[in-house]
Every structure is written in C-alpha cells, then in structure tokens.
C-alpha positions, 0 to 999 in steps of 0.5 A, spaced: 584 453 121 583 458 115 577 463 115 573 469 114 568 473 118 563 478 116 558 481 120 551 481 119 545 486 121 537 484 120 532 489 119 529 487 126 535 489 129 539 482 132 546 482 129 552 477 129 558 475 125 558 469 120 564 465 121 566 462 114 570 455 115 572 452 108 571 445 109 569 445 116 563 438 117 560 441 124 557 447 124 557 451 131 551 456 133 551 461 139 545 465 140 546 470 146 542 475 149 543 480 154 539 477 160 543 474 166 542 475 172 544 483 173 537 485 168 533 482 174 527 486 175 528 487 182 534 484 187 529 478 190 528 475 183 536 475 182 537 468 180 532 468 175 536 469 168 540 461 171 533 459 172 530 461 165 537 457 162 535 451 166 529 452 162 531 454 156 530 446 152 524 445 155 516 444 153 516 449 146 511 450 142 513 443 137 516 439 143 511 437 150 518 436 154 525 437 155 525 430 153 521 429 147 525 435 145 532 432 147 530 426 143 529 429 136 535 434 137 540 428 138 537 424 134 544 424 130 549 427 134 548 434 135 549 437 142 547 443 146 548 448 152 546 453 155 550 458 159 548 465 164 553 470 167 551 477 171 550 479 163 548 474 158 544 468 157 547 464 152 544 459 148 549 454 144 548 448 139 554 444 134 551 439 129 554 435 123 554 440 118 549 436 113 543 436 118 545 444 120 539 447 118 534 442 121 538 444 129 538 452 127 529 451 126 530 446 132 534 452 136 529 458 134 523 454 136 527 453 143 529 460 144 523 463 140 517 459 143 518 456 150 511 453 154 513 455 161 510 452 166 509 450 172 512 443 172 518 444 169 519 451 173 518 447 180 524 442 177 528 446 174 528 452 181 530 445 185 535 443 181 538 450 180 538 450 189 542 443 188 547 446 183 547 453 188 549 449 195 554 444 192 557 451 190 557 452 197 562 448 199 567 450 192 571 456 197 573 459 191 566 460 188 565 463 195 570 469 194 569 472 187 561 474 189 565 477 196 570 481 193 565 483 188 560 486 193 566 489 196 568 493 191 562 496 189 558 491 184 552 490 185 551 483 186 549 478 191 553 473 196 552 465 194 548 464 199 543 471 198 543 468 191 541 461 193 535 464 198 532 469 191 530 462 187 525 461 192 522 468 190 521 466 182 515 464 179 512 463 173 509 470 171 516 473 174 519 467 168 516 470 162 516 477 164 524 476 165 524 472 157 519 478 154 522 484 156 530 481 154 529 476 149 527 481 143 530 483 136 534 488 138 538 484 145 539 478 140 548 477 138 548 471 134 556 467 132 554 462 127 561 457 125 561 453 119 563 452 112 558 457 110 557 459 103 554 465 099 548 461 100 548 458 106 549 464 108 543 468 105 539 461 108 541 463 114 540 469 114 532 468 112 532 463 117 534 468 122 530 474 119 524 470 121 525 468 128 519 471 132 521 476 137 519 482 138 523 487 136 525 491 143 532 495 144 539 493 146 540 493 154 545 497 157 550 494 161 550 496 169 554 501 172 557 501 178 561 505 181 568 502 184 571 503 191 576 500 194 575 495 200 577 492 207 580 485 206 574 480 207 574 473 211 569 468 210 570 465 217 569 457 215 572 453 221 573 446 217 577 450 213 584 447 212 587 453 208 587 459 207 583 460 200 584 468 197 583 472 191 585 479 190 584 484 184 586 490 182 582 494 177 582 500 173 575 503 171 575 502 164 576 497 158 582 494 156 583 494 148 585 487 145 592 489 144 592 492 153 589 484 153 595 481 151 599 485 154 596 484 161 596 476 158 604 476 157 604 479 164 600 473 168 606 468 164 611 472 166 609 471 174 604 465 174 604 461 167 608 455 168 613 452 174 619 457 171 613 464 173 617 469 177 611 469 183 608 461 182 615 458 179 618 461 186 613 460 191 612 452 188 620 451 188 619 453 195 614 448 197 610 455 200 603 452 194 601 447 190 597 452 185 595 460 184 594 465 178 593 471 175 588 472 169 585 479 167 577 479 167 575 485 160 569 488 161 564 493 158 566 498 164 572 496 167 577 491 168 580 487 173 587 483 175 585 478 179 590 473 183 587 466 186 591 461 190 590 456 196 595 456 201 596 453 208 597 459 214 604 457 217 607 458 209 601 464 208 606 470 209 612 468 206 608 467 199 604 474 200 612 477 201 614 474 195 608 476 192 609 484 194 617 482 192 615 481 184 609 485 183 614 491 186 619 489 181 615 489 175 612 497 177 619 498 177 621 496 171 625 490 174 624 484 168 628 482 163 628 481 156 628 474 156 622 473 161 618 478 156 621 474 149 620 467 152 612 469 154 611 472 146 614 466 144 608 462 148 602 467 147 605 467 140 604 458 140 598 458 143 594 463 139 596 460 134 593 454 136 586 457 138 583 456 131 584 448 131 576 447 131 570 450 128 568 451 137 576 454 138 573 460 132 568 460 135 569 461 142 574 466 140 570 471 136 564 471 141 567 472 147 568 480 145 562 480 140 558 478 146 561 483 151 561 489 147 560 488 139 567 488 139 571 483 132 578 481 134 580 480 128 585 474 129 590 476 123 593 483 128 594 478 134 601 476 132 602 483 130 600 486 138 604 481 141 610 482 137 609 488 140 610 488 147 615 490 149 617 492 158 615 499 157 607 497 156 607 492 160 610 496 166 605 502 165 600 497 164 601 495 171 602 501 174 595 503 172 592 497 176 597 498 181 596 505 182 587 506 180 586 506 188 581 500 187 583 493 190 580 488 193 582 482 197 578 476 200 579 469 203 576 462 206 579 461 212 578 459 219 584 463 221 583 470 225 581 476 221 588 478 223 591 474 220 587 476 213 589 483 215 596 481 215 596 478 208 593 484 205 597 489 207 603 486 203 599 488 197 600 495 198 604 496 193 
C-alpha cells in the first residue's frame, strides 16, 4: 500500500510519526513509552512494567472497570492491546476509520487517567503468575533469560521473575506509571488515511493529553562477556531444547540488518537452507533458525532449535561445518541471488495493511527513533553481495561474545560437547 511518513514533535516533548495511508478504512494507533521491566526501581520490583500492561484498560477516570471500559471501546469493532518487553510498554489500538477519534480520546483516557486500585491489582498480579508458570514449561522461554544473564545482561531468570510479582504493590504501581509515563518518554506511530486535517486533529488531540512533561529514559548498559554453556537440568526433558548467540556490542544499520537477514536464509530460511535444508533432509531435526536481534547497544545472531541427543552431535557438526564455511567465504553466488529474490517478495509484501506499516515503522522508531525508510530497502538488498556478508559474520564470529544455553536431562557434558563445536 502506498504511503507517506512525516514525523511530528509536540512542545511538551512526545514525538511520533504520522503514517498517511490514502484510502485506508482502519486507523492503527501505538503509543509506547520507555517503561518495561528493565526501568524497575529496584530488582524486587522486576515485573512491575508486565503488571502496569495487564492494568493498563482498567478502571480510569470515565470508566468503573476493565469492563465497562471494554464495553464502550468495542462497541463497533475496535480492538486493543498491550504489549512489555525489557524496555517498552506499548499500548495499541486499530478502529474503523469513521469512529478514529472517539478510540484515540478512549486510548488517551486509559494511558492518561488510570484509577489503580487494589481489586484490580490483586487480579491482574495472579494473572500475570498463571501467564509466568505456564511460561515455566515453554523450554525455549526458559533458555533466552539464561543466556541473557550469562552474557552479562541484567535480567532475571523466569522463575526469579515469577517470585518479584508477589513484592508489588499499589504505591510501587503508580510510582512506576509516574516516573515513565510522561511527555517526553512517550513514542507514538498512528497509520491511517491521515489528511492535512485529520492530522492537525490528531495532533491537538495529542497535544492535550495530560502527562507531566518529564525526559526520555536511557536505555540500560550492560557490559557483554562471553559465557560457559548453561544446562537448565529438567529430568522430563525428552530433547535437547538449545539457543546460542554471538554478539557484537553495537547497533546494526538497516541496511547491516538486511544483510544479516539474507545470511539467516541462506543457512536456515527453508528446507533447501545450508544448515536447517541439510539437518532436516537427514532426519537430525524437525526445526531450528536463526534470526538477529537489533538493539540500542549491541546485537545479536541468535540460533534456536530442538534436537534429540543421539542426533545432537552430528547437527552441531553440521552446524560448526557451515558457519565455517560462510567466515571463509565459501557461498555462491546462486545462494546469495535466490535469498535477495525472497527478501525482495517478502519486503514487498510487509505493506499490505494499515497494521503491516505500522509494525514495520515502529519497531525501529521505538527501539532508537530510527525511520527506515521503506522506498531504500529494495535498494540495500540489491546490494549485498559475499563480501559484506562474509565481514558481517566475522564480526559476530570473531567479537569473543557467545553464549550458549539448552534444556535438557542429559548431563552438563554432553552440553559441553555441544558447545565446543561453536568455536568457530
């Protein structure tokens, strides 16, 4: 879908990008605030941020309860959500494009004048410890917060998290909503088809929300090491579940990202993939990728998979054989072109829907106020070519950060083994 993105700053410090999409019938609004669980005021308040989210369309200061709230939200179709990371508490809402500002005064009035209290404190704090302990047997949930901490990020095991919700209460809710939602913290992406005077509305709208003006926060730094492998013993363990990473401690640019993205095709995007095609073609796994994570300070090359032990070490052999390969330079042409093909298809296909652009241009607007403009991509992926690629992954390959971690109710030896082949 054609569009166009202008960025807007109000006088009380909140900025956002308006996303004009001619025609669109649904208007998409995100509003995000640098406030997940990282900006605890203290490591026993940890989950704090998820339990703000889980009140966040609650009692207010129009609306009794999440109910009667709900109720009028919904009454013609509108949805919303809220969603916390380690930085971010984001709240989103998509309507039908004739009721678009009834739902964004109804989203201002929910993340503007919240009435926290102790009824809806106590429910949401035991929903967020069922959502936690059925996390507690998702194995993959359990690796990445492992390897995290192994790595030198300071973040808490799943269960270390599930033991903080007990601490939270109410005066710990609105001291954590007063000190992160404010002005100058807020990021905002509303999509829709956006007018010269729908805009000027929305940005009225907007200019009178009432939040103190505040600043931005900074995002955490950590300071990344390298780790011994972890084993998260679990004697019911039927496979070995495993992640890894290999970081560099820096951000990548949009164009580093696509380079990266065409690399993870190559190895591990279909059944044809130089590691996944192989491993899957010889009956060693049923699933395993690769993916990068971007962030404000570093990135990572993360690989995930499930495998049983006895084919175990015949995939990380594979897996050491390929990644070598691709540090020597050892990738053809045809692997290169069919993965530009396939970025090329599928960036083309993100913008099909008012959420699609939206997503796509809130990702990296939140994370660092970063625009990617959609027009350059084609042009960044035309672009790479084996040389970028092969210095790409001898940064990650030669950083000396990694980390690997697995479930499983084999011994730590066997883990050991496992690891050893990523010394690459």
């Amino acid at each position: 879908m054609k569009h166009s993105v202008s960025e807007i700053s109000l006088p009380n410090g909140a900025k956002g990008l308006l996303i004009n999409v001619p025609g669109a019938s649904v208007m998409n609004i995100k509003v995000q605030f640098r406030a997940g669980m990282r900006y605890a005021k203290k490591p026993e308040l940890y989950e704090i941020a998820h339990v703000v989210e889980h009140l966040s369309f609650g009692a207010n200061a129009k609306f009794k309860d999440e109910q009667a709230f709900e109720t009028e939200f919904t009454k013609n179709g509108a949805y919303h959500n809220a969603w916390t990371s380690d930085l971010s508490v984001c709240y989103e809402a998509e309507c039908a494009d004739f009721e678009w500002d009834r739902i964004l005064d109804l989203h201002r009035i929910s993340i503007t004048e919240p009435r926290f209290n102790e009824e809806e404190l106590k429910s949401e704090k035991s929903t967020v410890r069922s959502e936690l302990t059925g996390y507690l047997n998702d194995y993959s949930r359990l690796i990445w917060p492992r390897l995290m901490a192994a790595t030198g990020e300071n973040v808490p095991t799943l269960r270390e998290r599930l033991n903080t919700v007990s601490n939270i209460e109410l005066k710990d809710i609105r001291e954590h909503y007063r000190r992160t939602h404010t002005a100058a913290n807020m990021r905002f992406v509303i999509t829709g088809r956006l007018s010269r005077r729908r805009k000027r509305q929305i940005i009225r709208q907007l200019e009178n929300w009432n939040l103190k003006e505040g600043t931005r926060l900074e995002a955490p730094l950590d300071q990344l090491h390298s780790s011994d492998p972890v084993l998260i013993r679990r004697k019911d363990a039927s496979n070995i579940t495993f992640g890894f990473s290999f970081l560099t401690p820096r951000k990548l640019s949009s164009e580093e990202m696509r380079i990266m993205d065409c690399l993870n095709h190559i190895l591990n995007g279909t059944t044809s993939s130089r590691i996944f095609g192989q491993a899957r073609k010889r009956g060693l796994i049923y699933g395993m990728g690769s993916s990068l994570t971007n962030g404000i300070h570093n990135s990572s090359w993360d690989f995930d998979g499930e495998v049983n032990l006895e084919s175990s070490e015949e995939l990380f052999a594979l897996i050491q054989k390929e990644l070598n390969q691709v540090l020597n330079g050892e990738i053809t042409e045809s692997d290169i072109e069919s993965a530009k093909s396939y970025a090329l298809g599928r960036h083309q296909m993100s913008a099909q829907t008012v959420s699609q652009i939206s997503d796509y241009y809130s990702d990296s607007y939140f994370l660092g106020g970063d625009i990617e403009e959609y027009d350059k991509i084609p042009n960044y992926i035309k672009s790479i070519d084996k040389p970028k690629i092969v210095s790409l992954a001898r940064e990650y390959a030669g950083s000396g950060i990694k980390g690997f971690a697995a479930v499983g109710s084999c011994e730590k030896s066997a883990i050991n083994a496992l690891a050893s082949h990523l010394e690459i």
